[in-house]
N, C-alpha and C positions, 0 to 999 in steps of 0.2 A: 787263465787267459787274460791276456793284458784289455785295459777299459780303451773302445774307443776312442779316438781323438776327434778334438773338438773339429764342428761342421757350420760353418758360419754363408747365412744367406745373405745376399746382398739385393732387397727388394725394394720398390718405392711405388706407390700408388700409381704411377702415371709414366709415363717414359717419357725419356729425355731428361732426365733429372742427372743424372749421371753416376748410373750402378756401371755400366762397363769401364769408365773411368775408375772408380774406387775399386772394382774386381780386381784388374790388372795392376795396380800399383801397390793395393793390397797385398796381391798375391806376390810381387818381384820384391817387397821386403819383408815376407813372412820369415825370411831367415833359412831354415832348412826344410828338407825337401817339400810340397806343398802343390795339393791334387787342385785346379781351378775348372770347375764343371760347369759348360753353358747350357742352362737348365732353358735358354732364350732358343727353343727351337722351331720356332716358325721362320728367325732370324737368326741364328749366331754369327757374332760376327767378332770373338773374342782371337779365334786365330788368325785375322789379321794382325795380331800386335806380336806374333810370336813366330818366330823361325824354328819349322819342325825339326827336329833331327830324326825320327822315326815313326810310322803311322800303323796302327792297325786298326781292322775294320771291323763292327759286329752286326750283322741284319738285328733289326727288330720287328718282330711278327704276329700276326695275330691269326686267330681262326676266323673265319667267315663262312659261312652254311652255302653251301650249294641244294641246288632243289633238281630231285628225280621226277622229273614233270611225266613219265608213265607211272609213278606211284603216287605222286600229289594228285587230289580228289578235289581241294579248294574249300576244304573244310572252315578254314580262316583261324585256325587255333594260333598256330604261330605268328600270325600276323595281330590276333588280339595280345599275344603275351610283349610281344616286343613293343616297349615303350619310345621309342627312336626312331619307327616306319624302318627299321632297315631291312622286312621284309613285309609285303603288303601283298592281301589274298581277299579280294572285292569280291567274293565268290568263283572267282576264277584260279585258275594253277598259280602259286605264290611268286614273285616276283622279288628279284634278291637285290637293294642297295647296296652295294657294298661300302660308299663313303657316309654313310648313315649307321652301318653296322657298327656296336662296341665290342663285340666278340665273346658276348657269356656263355653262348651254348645253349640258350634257354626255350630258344625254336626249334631244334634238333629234341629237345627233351618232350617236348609237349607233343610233338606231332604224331598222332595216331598210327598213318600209315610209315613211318619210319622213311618218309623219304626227303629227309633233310639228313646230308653228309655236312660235315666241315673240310675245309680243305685251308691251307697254313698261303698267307698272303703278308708279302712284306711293306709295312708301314713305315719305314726311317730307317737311320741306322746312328751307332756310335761311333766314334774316330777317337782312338786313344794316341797323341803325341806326346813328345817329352821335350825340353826346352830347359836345358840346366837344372836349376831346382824346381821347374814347373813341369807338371803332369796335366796337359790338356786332354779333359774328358768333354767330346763336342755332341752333343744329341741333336741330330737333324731331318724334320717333318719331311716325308715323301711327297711332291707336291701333288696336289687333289685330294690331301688327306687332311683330313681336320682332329683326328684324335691327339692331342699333343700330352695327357696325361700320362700314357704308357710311356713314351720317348723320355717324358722327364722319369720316369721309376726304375726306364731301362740305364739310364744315365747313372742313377745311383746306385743300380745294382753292379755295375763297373769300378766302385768307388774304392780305394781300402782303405779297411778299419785304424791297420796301424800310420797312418800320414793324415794329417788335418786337412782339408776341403774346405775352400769356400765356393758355392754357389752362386751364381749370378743368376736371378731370378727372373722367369718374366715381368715384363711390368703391369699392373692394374691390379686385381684382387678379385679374381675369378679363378678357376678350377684349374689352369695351369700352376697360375702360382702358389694356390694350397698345396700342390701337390709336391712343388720344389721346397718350400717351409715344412712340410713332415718329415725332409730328409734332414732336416738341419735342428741342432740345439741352441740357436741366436740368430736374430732376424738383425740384421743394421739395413734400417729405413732410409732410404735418399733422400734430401725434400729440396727444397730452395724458397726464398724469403718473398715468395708469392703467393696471389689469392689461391690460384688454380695448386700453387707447390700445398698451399696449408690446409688445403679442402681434404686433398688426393692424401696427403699424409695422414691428416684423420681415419679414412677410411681403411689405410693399411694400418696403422694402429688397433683399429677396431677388428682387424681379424686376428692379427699377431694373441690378442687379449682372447679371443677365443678359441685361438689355438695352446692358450697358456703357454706362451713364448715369452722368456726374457727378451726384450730388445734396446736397442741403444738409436741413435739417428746423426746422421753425416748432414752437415748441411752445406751444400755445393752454391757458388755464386753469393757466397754471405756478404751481407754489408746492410745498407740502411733497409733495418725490419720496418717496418709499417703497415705489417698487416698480423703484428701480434703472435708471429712463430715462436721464441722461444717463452712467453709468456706459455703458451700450449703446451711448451715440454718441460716447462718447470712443475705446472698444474697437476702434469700427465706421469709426473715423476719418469719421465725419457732423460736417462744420462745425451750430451751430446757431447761425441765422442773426436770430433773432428769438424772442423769448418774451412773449408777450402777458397778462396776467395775469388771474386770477379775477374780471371786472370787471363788479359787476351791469350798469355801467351799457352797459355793451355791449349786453347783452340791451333794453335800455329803447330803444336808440337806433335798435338794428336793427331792433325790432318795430316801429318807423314808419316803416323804409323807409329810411333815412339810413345815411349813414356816418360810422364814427367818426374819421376822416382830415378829417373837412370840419367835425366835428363839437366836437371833443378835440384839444389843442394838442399832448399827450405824445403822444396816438398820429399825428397829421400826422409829428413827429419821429418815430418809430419806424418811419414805413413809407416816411418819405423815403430814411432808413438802409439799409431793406433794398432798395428800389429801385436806390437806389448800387451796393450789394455786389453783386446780381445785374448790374449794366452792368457792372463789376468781369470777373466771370466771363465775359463775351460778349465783353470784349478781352483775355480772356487764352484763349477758345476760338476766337477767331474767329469767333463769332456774335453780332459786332454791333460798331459802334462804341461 
């Protein structure tokens, strides 16, 4: 069985730093074919930059407990086992949250009188498009729903093994984006050459490191440091892999949708570069030819 190919996340401590920029330019000079997955599902917004040529769709679902309020007695079992209130029993018949519900099953298991059913309730969905050599994998939150870890697991269960992926990751460093970095063998961190870019990129460093992730870091809007960034990645032994510069016209190019890879000859050259270095990394991790 051939070894998976490399699966590179594109994360940064804070948004607005500019992972959906590097996703998409990334992903248009990775060369051959190449899966780009928006793990960003509260918001994706990665198919704007792309003209689908085909779509298909997948529910993502979960169970949530229904309660037989002739067999519930008000015992409160299920509602002391559930950690998340998504089902609460004050001495009275249980009462079902369902946007609180995570869907383990664990109140249907405890309840004495057996009158907790599950019944299957859809939370998001996936949209598979194709775009030349790009495979868009979109994972998108149901609105009212706040679970977004399954949507990102559903997303990479979509994935294939034989084509390399990069992720675009939520931003900050909480449980969504745990959850988009375990599907990946290299993190490449956003930052930019400020207080709030060098604070927010420590603290995604500090997970990368407890997730035992190799990572690298892009530094977007680069130009006069003066709050000691690449001092932190020399310290921090963080290769920096790319530095993108203060460039109005960046701003101009992407407000209509384009990309600056298709668009700008130095930046074609500069994300062919980092395309390389990251294949680079996948034959010396074994995640990827």
């Amino acid at each position: 069985m051939a070894a998976r190919q490399l699966r590179v996340a594109i994360a940064s401590g804070k948004g607005g730093t500019g992972k959906t920029l590097v996703s998409l330019n990334l992903a248009n000079m990775f060369g051959a074919n190449v899966q780009l997955a928006d793990c960003d599902v509260e918001e994706p917004n990665l198919n704007l930059f792309l003209r689908y040529q085909q779509q298909e769709q997948h529910p993502v679902t979960m169970l949530i407990p229904e309660v037989d309020e002739k067999l519930c007695n008000g015992c409160g079992k299920c509602s002391a086992f559930c950690r998340f209130n998504g089902i609460i029993s004050l001495g009275t018949k249980a009462m079902v949250f369902p946007e609180l519900c995570h869907g383990c099953g664990g109140c249907a298991l405890v309840c004495p009188q057996k009158a907790i059913t599950e019944k299957t309730s859809q939370i998001g969905t996936v949209s598979i498009s194709r775009n030349k050599n790009i495979t868009l994998v979109e994972g998108r939150l149901q609105v009212g729903i706040s679970l977004v870890p399954p949507i990102i697991s559903a997303v990479q269960e979509h994935l294939q093994d034989d084509l390399p992926a990069i992720l675009d990751a939520p931003p900050g460093t909480s449980c969504p984006v745990v959850a988009a970095l375990q599907g990946a063998d290299y993190a490449l961190l956003v930052t930019d050459p400020t207080p709030f870019g060098l604070h927010d990129l420590k603290l995604a460093v500090a997970l990368v490191k407890e997730l035992a992730m190799p990572c690298g870091v892009v530094v977007n809007r680069a130009g006069n440091d003066q709050v000691g960034l690449y001092d932190y990645c020399k310290d921090q032994n963080l290769p920096v892999l790319l530095e993108i510069p203060d460039d109005r016209r960046i701003a101009e190019i992407t407000s209509r949708g384009e990309l600056i890879s298709q668009t700008l000859p130095e930046y074609t050259v500069m994300f062919s570069k980092l395309a390389q270095a990251l294949k680079e990394v996948g034959r010396q991790t074994g995640g990827g030819n």
